[in-house]
C-alpha positions in Angstrom: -49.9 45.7 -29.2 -51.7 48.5 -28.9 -52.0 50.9 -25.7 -55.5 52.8 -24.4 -56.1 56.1 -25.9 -56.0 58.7 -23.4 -59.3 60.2 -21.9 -60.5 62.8 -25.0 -63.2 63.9 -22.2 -62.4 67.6 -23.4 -64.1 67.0 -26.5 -67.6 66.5 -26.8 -70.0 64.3 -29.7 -68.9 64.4 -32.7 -70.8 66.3 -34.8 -71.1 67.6 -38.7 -68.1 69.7 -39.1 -65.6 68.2 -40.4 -63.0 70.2 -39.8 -63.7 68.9 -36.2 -63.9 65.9 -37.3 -60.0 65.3 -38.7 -58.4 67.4 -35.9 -60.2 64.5 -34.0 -59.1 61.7 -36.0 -55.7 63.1 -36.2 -55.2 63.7 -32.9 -56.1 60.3 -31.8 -54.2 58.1 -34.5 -50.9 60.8 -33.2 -51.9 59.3 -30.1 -51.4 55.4 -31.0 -48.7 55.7 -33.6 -46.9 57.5 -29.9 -48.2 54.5 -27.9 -47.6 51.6 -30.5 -44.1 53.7 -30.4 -43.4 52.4 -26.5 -40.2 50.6 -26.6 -40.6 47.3 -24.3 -39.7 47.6 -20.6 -36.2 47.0 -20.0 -36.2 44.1 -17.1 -31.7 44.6 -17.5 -29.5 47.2 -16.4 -26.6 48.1 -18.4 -22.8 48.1 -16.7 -19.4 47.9 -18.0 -16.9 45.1 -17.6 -13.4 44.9 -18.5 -12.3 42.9 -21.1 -10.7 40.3 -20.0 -13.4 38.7 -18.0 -15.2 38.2 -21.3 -11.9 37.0 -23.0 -8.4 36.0 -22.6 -5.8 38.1 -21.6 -4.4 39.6 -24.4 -0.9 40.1 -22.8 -0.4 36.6 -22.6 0.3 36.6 -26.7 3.5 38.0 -25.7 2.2 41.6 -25.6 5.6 42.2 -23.7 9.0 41.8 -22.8 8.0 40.3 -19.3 5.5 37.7 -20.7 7.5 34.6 -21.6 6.3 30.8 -21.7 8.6 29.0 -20.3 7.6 25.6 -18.1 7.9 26.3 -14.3 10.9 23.7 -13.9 12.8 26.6 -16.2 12.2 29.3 -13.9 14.7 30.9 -11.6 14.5 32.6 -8.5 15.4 36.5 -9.1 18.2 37.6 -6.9 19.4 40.7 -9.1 18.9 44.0 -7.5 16.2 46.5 -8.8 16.0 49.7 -9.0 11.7 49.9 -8.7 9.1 49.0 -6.1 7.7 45.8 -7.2 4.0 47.5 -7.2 5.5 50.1 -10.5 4.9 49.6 -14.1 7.3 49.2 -16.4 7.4 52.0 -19.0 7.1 50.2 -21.9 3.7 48.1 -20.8 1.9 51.2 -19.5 0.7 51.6 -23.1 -0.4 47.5 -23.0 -1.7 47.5 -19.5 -3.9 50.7 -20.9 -5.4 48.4 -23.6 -5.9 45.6 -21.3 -8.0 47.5 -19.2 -10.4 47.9 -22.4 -14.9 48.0 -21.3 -17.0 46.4 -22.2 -20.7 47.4 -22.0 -22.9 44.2 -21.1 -27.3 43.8 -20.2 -27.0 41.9 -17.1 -30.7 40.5 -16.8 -32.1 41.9 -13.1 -33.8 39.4 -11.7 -30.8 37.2 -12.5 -28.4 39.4 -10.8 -29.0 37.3 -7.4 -26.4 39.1 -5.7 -28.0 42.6 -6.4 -31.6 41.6 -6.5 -34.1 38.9 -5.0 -38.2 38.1 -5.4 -39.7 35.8 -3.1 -43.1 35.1 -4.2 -45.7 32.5 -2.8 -49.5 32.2 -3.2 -49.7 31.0 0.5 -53.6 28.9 0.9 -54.7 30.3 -2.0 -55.9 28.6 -4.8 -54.1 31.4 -7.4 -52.3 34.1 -6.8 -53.2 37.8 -7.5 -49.9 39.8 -6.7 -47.4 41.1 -9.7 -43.9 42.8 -9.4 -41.6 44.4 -11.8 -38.3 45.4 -11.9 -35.6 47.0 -14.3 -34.9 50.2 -15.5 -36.8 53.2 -16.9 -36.3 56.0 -19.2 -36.6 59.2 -17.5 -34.2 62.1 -16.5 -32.0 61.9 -13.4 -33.4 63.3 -10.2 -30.7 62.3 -7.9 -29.0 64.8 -5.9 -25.9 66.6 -7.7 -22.5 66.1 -6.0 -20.2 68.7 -4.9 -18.1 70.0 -7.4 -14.8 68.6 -5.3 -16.2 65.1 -5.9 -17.1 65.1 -9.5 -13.8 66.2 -11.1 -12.1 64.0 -13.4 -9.4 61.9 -11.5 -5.9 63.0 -12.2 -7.1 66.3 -13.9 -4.7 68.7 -15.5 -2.0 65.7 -15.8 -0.9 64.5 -18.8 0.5 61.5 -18.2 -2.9 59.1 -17.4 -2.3 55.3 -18.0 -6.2 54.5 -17.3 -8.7 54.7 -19.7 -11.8 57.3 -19.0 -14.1 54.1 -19.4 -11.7 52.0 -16.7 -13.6 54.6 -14.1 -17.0 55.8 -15.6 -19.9 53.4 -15.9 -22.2 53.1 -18.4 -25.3 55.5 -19.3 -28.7 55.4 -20.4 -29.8 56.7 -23.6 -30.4 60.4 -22.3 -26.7 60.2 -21.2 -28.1 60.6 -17.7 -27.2 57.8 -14.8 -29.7 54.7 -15.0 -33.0 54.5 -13.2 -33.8 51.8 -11.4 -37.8 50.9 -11.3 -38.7 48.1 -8.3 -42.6 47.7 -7.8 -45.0 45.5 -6.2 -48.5 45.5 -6.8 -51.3 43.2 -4.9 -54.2 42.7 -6.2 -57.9 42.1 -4.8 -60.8 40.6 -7.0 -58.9 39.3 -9.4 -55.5 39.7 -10.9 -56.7 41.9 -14.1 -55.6 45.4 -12.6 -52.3 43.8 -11.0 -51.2 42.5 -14.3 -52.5 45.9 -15.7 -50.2 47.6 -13.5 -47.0 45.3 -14.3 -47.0 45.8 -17.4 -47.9 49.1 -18.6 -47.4 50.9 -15.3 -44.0 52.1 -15.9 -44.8 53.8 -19.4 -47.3 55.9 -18.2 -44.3 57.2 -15.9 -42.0 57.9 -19.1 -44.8 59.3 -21.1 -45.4 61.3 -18.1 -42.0 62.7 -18.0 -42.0 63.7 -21.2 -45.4 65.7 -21.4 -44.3 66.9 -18.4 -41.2 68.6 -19.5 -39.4 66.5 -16.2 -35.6 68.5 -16.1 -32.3 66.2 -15.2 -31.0 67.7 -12.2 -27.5 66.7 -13.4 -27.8 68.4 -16.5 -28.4 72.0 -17.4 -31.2 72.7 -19.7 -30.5 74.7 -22.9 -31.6 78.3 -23.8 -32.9 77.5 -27.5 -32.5 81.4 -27.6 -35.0 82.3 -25.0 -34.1 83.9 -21.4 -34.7 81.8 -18.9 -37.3 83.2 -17.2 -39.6 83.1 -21.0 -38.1 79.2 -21.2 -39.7 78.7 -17.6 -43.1 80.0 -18.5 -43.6 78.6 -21.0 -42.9 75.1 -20.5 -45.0 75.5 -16.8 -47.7 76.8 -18.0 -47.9 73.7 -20.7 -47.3 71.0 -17.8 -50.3 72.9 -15.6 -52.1 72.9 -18.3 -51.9 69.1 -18.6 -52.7 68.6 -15.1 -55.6 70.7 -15.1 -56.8 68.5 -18.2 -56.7 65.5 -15.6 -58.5 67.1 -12.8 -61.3 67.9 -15.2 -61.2 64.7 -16.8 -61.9 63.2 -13.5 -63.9 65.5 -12.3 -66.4 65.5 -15.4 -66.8 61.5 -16.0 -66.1 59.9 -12.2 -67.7 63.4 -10.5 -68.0 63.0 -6.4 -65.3 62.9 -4.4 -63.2 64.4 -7.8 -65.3 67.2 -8.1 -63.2 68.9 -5.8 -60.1 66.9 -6.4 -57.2 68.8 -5.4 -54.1 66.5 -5.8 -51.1 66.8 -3.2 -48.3 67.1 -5.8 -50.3 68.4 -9.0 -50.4 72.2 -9.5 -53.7 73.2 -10.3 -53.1 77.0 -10.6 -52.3 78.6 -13.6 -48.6 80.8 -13.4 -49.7 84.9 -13.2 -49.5 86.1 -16.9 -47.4 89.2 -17.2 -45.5 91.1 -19.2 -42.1 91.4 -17.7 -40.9 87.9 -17.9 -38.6 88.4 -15.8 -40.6 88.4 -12.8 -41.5 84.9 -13.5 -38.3 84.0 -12.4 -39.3 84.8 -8.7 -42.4 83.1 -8.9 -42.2 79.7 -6.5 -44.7 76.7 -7.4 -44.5 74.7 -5.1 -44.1 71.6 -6.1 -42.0 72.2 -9.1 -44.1 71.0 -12.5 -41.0 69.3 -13.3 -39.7 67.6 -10.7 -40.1 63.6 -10.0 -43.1 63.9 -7.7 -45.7 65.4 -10.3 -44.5 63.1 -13.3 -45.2 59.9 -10.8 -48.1 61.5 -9.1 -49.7 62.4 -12.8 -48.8 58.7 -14.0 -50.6 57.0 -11.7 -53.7 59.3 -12.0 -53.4 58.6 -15.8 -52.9 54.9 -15.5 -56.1 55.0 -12.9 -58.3 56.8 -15.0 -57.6 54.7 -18.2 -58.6 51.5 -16.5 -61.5 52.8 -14.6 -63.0 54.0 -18.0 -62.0 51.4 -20.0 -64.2 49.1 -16.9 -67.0 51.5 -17.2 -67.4 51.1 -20.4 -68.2 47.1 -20.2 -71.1 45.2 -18.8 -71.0 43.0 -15.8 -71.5 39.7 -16.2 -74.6 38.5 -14.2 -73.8 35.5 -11.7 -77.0 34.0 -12.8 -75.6 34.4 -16.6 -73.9 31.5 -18.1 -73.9 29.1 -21.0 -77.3 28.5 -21.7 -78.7 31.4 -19.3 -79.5 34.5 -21.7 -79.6 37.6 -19.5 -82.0 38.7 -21.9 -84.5 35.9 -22.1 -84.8 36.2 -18.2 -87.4 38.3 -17.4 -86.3 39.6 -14.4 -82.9 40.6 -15.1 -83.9 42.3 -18.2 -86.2 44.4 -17.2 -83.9 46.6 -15.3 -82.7 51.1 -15.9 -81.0 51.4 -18.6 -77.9 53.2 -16.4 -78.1 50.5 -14.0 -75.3 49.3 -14.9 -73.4 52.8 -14.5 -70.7 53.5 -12.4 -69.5 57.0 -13.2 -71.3 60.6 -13.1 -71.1 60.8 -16.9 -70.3 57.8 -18.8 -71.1 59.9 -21.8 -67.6 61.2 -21.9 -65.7 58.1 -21.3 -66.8 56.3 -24.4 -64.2 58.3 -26.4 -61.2 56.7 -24.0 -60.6 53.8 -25.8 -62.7 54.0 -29.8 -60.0 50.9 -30.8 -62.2 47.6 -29.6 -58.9 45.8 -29.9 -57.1 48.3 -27.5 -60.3 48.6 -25.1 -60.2 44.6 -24.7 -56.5 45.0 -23.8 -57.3 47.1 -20.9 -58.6 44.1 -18.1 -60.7 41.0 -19.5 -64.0 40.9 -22.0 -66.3 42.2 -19.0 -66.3 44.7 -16.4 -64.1 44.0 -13.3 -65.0 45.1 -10.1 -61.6 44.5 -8.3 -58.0 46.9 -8.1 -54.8 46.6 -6.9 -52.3 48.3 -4.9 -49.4 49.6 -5.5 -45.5 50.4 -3.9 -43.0 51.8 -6.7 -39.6 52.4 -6.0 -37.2 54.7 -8.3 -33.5 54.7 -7.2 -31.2 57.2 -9.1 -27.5 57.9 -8.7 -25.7 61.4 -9.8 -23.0 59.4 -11.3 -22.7 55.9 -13.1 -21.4 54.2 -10.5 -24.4 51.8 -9.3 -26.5 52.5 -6.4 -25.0 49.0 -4.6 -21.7 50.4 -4.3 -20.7 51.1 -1.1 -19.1 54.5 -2.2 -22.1 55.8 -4.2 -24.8 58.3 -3.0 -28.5 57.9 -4.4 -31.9 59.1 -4.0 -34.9 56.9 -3.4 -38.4 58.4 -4.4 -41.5 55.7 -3.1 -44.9 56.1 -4.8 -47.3 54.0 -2.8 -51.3 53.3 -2.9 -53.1 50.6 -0.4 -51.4 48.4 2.0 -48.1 46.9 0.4 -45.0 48.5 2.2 -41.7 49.3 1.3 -39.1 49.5 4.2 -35.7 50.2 4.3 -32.2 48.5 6.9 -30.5 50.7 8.3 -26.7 50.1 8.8 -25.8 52.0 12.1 -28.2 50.0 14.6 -30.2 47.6 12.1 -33.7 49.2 12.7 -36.3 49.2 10.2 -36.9 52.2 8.5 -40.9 52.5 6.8 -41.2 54.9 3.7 -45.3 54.4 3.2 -48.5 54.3 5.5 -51.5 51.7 5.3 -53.9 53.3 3.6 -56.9 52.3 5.6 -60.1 53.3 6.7 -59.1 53.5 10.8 -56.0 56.0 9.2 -57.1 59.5 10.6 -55.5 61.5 7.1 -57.7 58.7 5.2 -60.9 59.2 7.7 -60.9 62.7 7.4 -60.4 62.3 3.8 -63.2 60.5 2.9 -66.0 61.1 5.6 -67.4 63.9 3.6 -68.4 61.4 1.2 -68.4 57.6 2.7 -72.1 57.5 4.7 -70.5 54.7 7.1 -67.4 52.9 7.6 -68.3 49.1 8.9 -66.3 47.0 10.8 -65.7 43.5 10.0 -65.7 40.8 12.0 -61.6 40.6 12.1 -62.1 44.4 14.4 -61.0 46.5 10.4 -62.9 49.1 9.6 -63.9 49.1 6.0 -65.8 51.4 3.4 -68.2 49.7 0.9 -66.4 46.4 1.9 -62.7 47.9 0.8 -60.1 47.7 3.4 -57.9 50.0 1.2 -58.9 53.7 0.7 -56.6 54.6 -2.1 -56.3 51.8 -4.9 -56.0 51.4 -8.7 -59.5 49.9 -10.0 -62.6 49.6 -7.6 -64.5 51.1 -10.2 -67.6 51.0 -7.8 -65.9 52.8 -5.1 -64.6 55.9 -7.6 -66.9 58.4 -6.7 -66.4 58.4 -2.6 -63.0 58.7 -3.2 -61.4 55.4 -3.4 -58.6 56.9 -6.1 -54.9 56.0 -6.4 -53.2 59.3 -5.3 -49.8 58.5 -4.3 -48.0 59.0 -1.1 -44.9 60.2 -2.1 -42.0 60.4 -0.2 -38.1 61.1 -1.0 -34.9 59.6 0.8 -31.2 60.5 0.1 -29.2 57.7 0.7 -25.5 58.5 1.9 -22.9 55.8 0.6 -23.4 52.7 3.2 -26.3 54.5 4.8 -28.7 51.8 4.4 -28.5 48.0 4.1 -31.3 47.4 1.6 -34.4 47.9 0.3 -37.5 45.6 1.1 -40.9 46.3 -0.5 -43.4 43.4 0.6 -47.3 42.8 0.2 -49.9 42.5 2.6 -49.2 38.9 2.4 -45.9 39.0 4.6 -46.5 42.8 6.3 -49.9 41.5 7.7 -47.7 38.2 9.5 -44.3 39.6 10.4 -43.9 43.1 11.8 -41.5 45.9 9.9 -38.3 44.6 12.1 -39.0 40.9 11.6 -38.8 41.0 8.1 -35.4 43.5 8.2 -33.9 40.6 10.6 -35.2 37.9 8.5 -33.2 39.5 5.4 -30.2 40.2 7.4 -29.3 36.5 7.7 -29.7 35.6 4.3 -26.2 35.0 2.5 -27.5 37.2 -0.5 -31.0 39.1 -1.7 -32.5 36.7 -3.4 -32.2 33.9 -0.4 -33.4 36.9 1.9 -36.2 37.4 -0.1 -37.6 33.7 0.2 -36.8 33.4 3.7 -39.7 36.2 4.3 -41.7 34.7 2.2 -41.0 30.9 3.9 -41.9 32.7 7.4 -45.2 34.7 6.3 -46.3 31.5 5.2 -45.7 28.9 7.9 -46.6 31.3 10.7 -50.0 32.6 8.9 -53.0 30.4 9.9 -54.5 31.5 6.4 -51.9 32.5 4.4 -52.6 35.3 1.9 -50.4 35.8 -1.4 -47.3 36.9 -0.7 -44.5 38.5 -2.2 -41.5 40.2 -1.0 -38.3 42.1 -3.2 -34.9 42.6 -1.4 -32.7 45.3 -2.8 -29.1 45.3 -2.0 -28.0 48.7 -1.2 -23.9 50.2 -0.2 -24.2 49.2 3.3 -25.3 45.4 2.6 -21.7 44.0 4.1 -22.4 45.8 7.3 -26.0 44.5 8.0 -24.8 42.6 10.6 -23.4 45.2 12.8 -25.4 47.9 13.7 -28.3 46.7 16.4 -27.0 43.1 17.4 -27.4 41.7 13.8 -30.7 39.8 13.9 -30.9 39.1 17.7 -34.1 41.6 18.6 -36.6 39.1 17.5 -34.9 36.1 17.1 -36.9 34.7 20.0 -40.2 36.1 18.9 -39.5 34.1 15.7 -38.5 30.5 16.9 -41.9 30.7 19.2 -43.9 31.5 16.1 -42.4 28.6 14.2 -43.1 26.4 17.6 -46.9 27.6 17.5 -47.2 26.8 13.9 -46.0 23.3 14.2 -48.4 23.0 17.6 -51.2 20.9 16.2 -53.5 21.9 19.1 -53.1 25.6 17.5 -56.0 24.2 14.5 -58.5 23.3 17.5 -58.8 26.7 19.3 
């Protein structure tokens, strides 16, 4: 398959030289052998498990002198004394309890880890259904918070005498050698299902390519030298990752224009490092964020991802609704005679016709024609500083949320059971979103539901609306970061408008909490957004199990706070005077 080019808005027509001309052609076919490259998303996660749950015992083939056969009418109570606790080894089957003990590494499929994971996903009165989710793992370097040195050390260092195997305690690893990363995303789309789909599936690449241009660091690993102090190492690999994101601002700047004229992203650093000649004082220098850290590489993705589907749109016509079979736009004399740009949606669609020159790769990118509609978007990465899985209820992690539009993702948390929200509706009646966009937006309407809109959009920040671009409709993500102490937090819930425009933020935590498992608590919200709701939109709702998942009972009085509230929206649902007001 192959993937969009990237936006070549930096270089202009081509022209006559054609020296030009190859460093063109070469750059762009580097760019789709990299693309056609893309391993497949990886919808497992990779864990070890010993030996004998794949296989028999091997100690049974008489692997020692304690393993007999005999029939149980042979056997004898033992009534010599001993001179060991019965909970000791014997020194002779250390060596076979050693290779009994033997890992294996498995791919355990996600969404069939019910115990770990569940998706509850319903199309409510809808006659299709426009929301997408994803799930797996991803390819990027650790950003979890490193441990204390006292709790990374190698059990039973300095002995010699060890009778368990190193892989009886350490998990497995991704290819990097750093700790998995876990990728959990909902997206909900509006017009159509085109940029929700979009999102699913090509989404979480444009985070690992992002990583990589970006020169992201592990924060569990150090970096090497290659020679070069430090402080040279740290120029130069920030002044190539702002250079990159200075490429992005112009590239929206000079084909969408508007509102990205003076687009001045939260988490991208749009100022060059101070040149100088003593390196070292480079070293000093504080960017703030960090061009490596997780929140450029997601914020940059996401900007990437945006801009290659709105140009890719741009660059198609819109089918007329009077078109059809039989109906030539072009033999109707009214629709033809129309502006040549009337069918523009960006400040200079010049530059966005060298996005995509593949016509196989620009059809990949939504359907034949332009669409109008977007998506939103809540991504959650979880990574641990150790192999140990983010589930276990001894195991720290850090949770980074990248969210766009209306779909929420909330946390449980284990002391008192309260519901913890990690993103904001993005909405026009938001004051950060009004003051955002009133520069450019002449009017914000209100419908007849009391929600403001702009140009008809009840999101301000989505992937798609092409039409919307240039007041500032764009998909800059609120990021936010969470480190999650062992049995802090319950689980994880990310949810679409479907369920978080029915059932308030504690509803659907109590709903989850009496589930047996995540993938039962994940239908139940679903069930309950859907009978309650008079109109019920698409829904969709992921439950996460985290450390603290036994103890979701405790904290709070378990479920109790709106149990009532619930049973008397279930009552008024099955009231059948409730259609006749």
């Amino acid at each position: 398959m192959l993937y969009p080019l990237p936006p070549f808005a930096h270089i202009r027509t081509l022209t006559a030289n054609t020296k030009n001309n190859s460093l063109r052609r070469r750059s762009e076919a580097a760019y789709l052998f990299r693309h056609q490259k893309t391993r497949p998303f990886h919808n497992y996660f990779v864990t070890r498990l010993p030996s004998s749950s794949l296989r028999p015992d091997s100690r049974s083939a008489g692997a020692g002198p304690n393993h007999h056969k005999l029939p149980r009418s042979a056997s004898t109570p033992h009534s010599s004394p001993t001179s060991r606790t019965p909970a000791a080894l014997p020194p002779s089957s250390s060596q076979a309890f050693g290779a009994s003990r033997a890992s294996t590494v498995v791919r355990i499929p996600l969404r069939s880890a019910k115990h770990h994971f569940g998706a509850g996903v319903s199309r409510g009165s809808r006659p299709y259904n426009e929301d997408t989710y994803q799930v797996g793992t991803i390819e990027i370097p650790a950003f979890a918070k490193r441990q204390p040195i006292s709790l990374t050390r190698k059990p039973n260092a300095g002995k010699q005498d060890v009778s368990l195997d190193e892989s009886d305690w350490k998990g497995a690893d991704s290819a990097s050698g750093d700790p998995q990363v876990f990728y959990f995303g909902v997206f909900d789309g509006h017009g159509g299902s085109e940029c929700s789909e979009f999102l699913k599936d090509r989404l979480h690449s444009y985070v690992e390519e992002a990583a990589g241009d970006l020169g992201m660091e592990s924060s569990l690993q150090k970096s090497s030298s290659d020679g070069a102090s430090p402080a040279e190492q740290y120029q130069e690999k920030a002044e190539k990752a702002i250079r990159l994101q200075q490429k992005l601002a112009k590239a929206w700047k000079d084909t969408v224009g508007g509102y990205f004229k003076r687009f001045k992203p939260e988490f991208l650093s749009l100022t060059p490092p101070s040149s100088t000649s003593n390196a070292g004082t480079v070293a000093s220098q504080t960017l703030s964020p960090s061009p490596f850290s997780i929140e450029p590489v997601l914020s940059y993705a996401f900007l990437t991802a945006d801009l290659d589907f709105t140009t890719a749109q741009a660059s198609k016509h819109s089918p007329h609704p009077r078109s059809g079979p039989g109906i030539a736009e072009e033999d109707d004399p009214i629709l033809s005679d129309r502006p040549l740009n009337d069918s523009d949606v960006l400040h200079n669609p010049s530059l966005s016709q060298p996005l995509v020159r593949n016509a196989s790769a620009l059809k990949s990118i939504g359907g034949p024609t332009r669409f109008l509609g977007g998506s939103t978007a809540s991504v959650a990465l979880i990574s641990t500083p150790t192999s140990t899985p983010f589930w276990h209820p001894a195991s720290p992690s850090t949770l980074v949320t990248a969210h766009v539009g209306d779909t929420r993702i909330l946390l449980c948390r284990s002391s008192d059971g309260k519901a913890v929200p990690l993103t904001t509706n993005h909405h026009p009646s938001t004051p950060i979103e009004a003051t955002r966009l009133r520069r450019y937006a002449a009017t914000f309407i209100t419908d007849s539901f009391g929600e403001e809109r702009v140009l008809g959009l009840a999101n301000t920040r989505a992937f798609g609306d092409v039409g919307s671009k240039r007041i500032g409709v764009s998909a800059e993500p609120e990021i936010n970061t969470t480190h999650l102490a062992p049995g802090e937090y319950s689980f994880l819930v990310l949810v679409s408008d479907g369920v978080s425009g029915t059932l308030s933020d504690q509803e659907i935590v109590d709903i989850a909490k009496e589930a047996q498992n995540p993938n039962a608590a994940a239908s139940d919200v679903v069930s309950l957004a859907v009978e309650v709701s008079e109109e019920a939109d698409n829904a969709t709702a992921l439950v996460v199990r985290l450390g603290g998942w036994e103890r979701r009972m405790e904290g709070g009085g378990g479920s109790l706070g709106t149990k009532e509230q619930r049973d008397w929206r279930r009552q008024d649902a099955m009231d059948p005077r409730r259609r006749q007001h």
